[in-house]
PLY file of the C-alpha trace (Angstrom):
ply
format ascii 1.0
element vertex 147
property float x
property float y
property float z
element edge 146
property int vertex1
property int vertex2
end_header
26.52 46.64 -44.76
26.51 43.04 -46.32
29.80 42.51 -48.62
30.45 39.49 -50.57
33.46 37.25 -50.28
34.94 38.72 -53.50
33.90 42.48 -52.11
35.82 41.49 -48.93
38.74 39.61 -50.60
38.56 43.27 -52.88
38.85 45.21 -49.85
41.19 42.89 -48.19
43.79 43.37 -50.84
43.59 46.96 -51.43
44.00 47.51 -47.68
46.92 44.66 -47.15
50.83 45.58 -46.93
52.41 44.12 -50.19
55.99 42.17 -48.24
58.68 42.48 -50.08
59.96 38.70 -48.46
63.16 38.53 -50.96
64.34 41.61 -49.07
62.85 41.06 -45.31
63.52 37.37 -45.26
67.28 37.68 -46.04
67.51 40.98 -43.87
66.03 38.96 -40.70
68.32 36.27 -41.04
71.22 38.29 -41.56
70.54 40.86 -38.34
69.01 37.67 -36.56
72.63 36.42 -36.98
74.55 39.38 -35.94
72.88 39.28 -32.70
73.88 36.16 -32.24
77.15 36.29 -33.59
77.43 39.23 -31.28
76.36 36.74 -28.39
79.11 34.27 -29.40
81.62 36.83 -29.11
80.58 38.23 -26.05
81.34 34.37 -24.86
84.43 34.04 -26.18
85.83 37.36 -24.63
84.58 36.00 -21.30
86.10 33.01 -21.82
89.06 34.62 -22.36
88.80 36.22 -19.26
88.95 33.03 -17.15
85.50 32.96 -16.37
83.65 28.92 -16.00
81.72 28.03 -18.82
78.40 28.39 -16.46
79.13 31.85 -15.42
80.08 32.80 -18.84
76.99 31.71 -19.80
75.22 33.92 -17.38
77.06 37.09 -18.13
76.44 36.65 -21.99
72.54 36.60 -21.17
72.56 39.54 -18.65
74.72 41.55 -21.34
72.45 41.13 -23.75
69.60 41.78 -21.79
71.20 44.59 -20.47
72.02 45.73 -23.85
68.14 44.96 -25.32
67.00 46.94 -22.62
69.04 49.93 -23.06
68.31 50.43 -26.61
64.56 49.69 -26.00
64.42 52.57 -23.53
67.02 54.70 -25.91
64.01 53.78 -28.87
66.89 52.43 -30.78
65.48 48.60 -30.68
62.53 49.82 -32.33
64.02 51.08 -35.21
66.55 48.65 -35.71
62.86 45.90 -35.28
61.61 48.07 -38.71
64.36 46.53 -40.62
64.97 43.64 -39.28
61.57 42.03 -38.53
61.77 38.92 -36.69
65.65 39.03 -36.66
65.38 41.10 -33.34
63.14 38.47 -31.78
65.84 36.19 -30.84
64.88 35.03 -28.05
66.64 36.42 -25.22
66.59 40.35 -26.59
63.35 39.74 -28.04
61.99 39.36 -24.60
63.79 41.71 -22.82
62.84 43.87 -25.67
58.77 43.48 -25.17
59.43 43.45 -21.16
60.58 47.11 -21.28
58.25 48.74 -23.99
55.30 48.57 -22.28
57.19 49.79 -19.17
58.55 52.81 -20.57
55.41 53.90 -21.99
53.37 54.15 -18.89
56.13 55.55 -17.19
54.59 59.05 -16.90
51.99 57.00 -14.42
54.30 56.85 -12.02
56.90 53.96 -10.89
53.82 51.56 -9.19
50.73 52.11 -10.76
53.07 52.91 -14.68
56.11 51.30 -14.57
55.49 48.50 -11.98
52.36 47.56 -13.50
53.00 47.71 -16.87
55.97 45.41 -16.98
54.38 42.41 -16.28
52.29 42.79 -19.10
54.54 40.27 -21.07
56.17 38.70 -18.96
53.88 37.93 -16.30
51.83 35.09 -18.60
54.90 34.15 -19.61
56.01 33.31 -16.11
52.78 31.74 -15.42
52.48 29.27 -18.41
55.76 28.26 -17.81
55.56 27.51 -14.48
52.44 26.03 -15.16
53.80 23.93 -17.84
56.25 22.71 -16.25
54.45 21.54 -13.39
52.05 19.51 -15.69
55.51 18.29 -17.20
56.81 17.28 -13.45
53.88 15.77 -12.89
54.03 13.30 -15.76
57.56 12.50 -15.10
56.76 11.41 -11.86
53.72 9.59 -12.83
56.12 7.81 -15.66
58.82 7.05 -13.26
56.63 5.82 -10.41
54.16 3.69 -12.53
0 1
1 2
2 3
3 4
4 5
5 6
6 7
7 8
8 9
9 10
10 11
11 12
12 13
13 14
14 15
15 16
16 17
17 18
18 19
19 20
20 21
21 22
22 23
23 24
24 25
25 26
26 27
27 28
28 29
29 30
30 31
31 32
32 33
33 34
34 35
35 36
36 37
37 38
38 39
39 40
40 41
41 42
42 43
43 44
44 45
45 46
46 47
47 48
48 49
49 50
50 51
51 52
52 53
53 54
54 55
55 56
56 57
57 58
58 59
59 60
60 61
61 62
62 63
63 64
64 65
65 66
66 67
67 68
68 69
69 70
70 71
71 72
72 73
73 74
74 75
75 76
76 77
77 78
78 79
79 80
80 81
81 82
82 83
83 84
84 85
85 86
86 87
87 88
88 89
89 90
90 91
91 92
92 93
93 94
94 95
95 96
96 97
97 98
98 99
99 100
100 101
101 102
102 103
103 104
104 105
105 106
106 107
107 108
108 109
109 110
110 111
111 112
112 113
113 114
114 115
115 116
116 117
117 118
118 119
119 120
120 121
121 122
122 123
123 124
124 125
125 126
126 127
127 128
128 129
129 130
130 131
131 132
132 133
133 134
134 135
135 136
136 137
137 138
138 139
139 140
140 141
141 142
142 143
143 144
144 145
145 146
């Protein structure tokens, strides 16, 4: 089947989600916020608590981890993603988020051949560009430092 460009750009459209951004931009940023705010308050409890600025640091991003994780396997994250759109992919619960999803659905496969797998799905090229970047980053440094 041969289509022209205005056949496809026909099709195209007809088949295309019309985005309503004046609503989804604004609701993004606003739940985007809110998880951060929620962040900031977590710290500021902790702080309260007596806890060094390093290991109030830490418990903030395990918390919210934690708490990405929970709702991800309660299918709460999901449905709170639907309205907010890229507001949920801040960056810490936006990871945990996409760590656990694929984990949870192959669970039924068992704990090494489902779950086990299926986590590093995201996460493991993840791991390995980053490691790999940052050796390629090292090794500039040094070449910078030493030349």
């Amino acid at each position: 089947m041969k289509l022209t460009q205005e056949q496809y750009k026909k099709m195209y459209t007809n088949a295309s989600n019309k985005t309503k951004s004046y609503i989804t931009i604004p609701k993004a940023f606003i739940i985007g916020g809110l998880i951060c705010t929620f962040g900031e308050a977590l710290s500021q409890i902790y702080n309260k608590c007596g806890l060094s600025s390093k290991n109030t640091a830490m418990l903030v991003t395990i918390t919210l981890i934690f708490l990405s994780a929970l709702l991800t396997g309660l299918g709460l994250y999901s449905k709170l993603a639907r309205h907010a759109g890229a507001g949920t992919l801040v960056p810490i619960t936006g990871f945990a988020n996409s760590v656990v999803s694929p984990a949870i659905e192959f669970k039924t496969e068992g704990y090494i051949l489902g779950l086990g797998a299926k986590i590093f799905i995201i996460c493991g090229p993840v791991i390995l560009y980053g490691i790999t970047a940052s050796i390629i980053y090292g090794f500039i440094y040094w070449l910078t430092i030493v030349i």
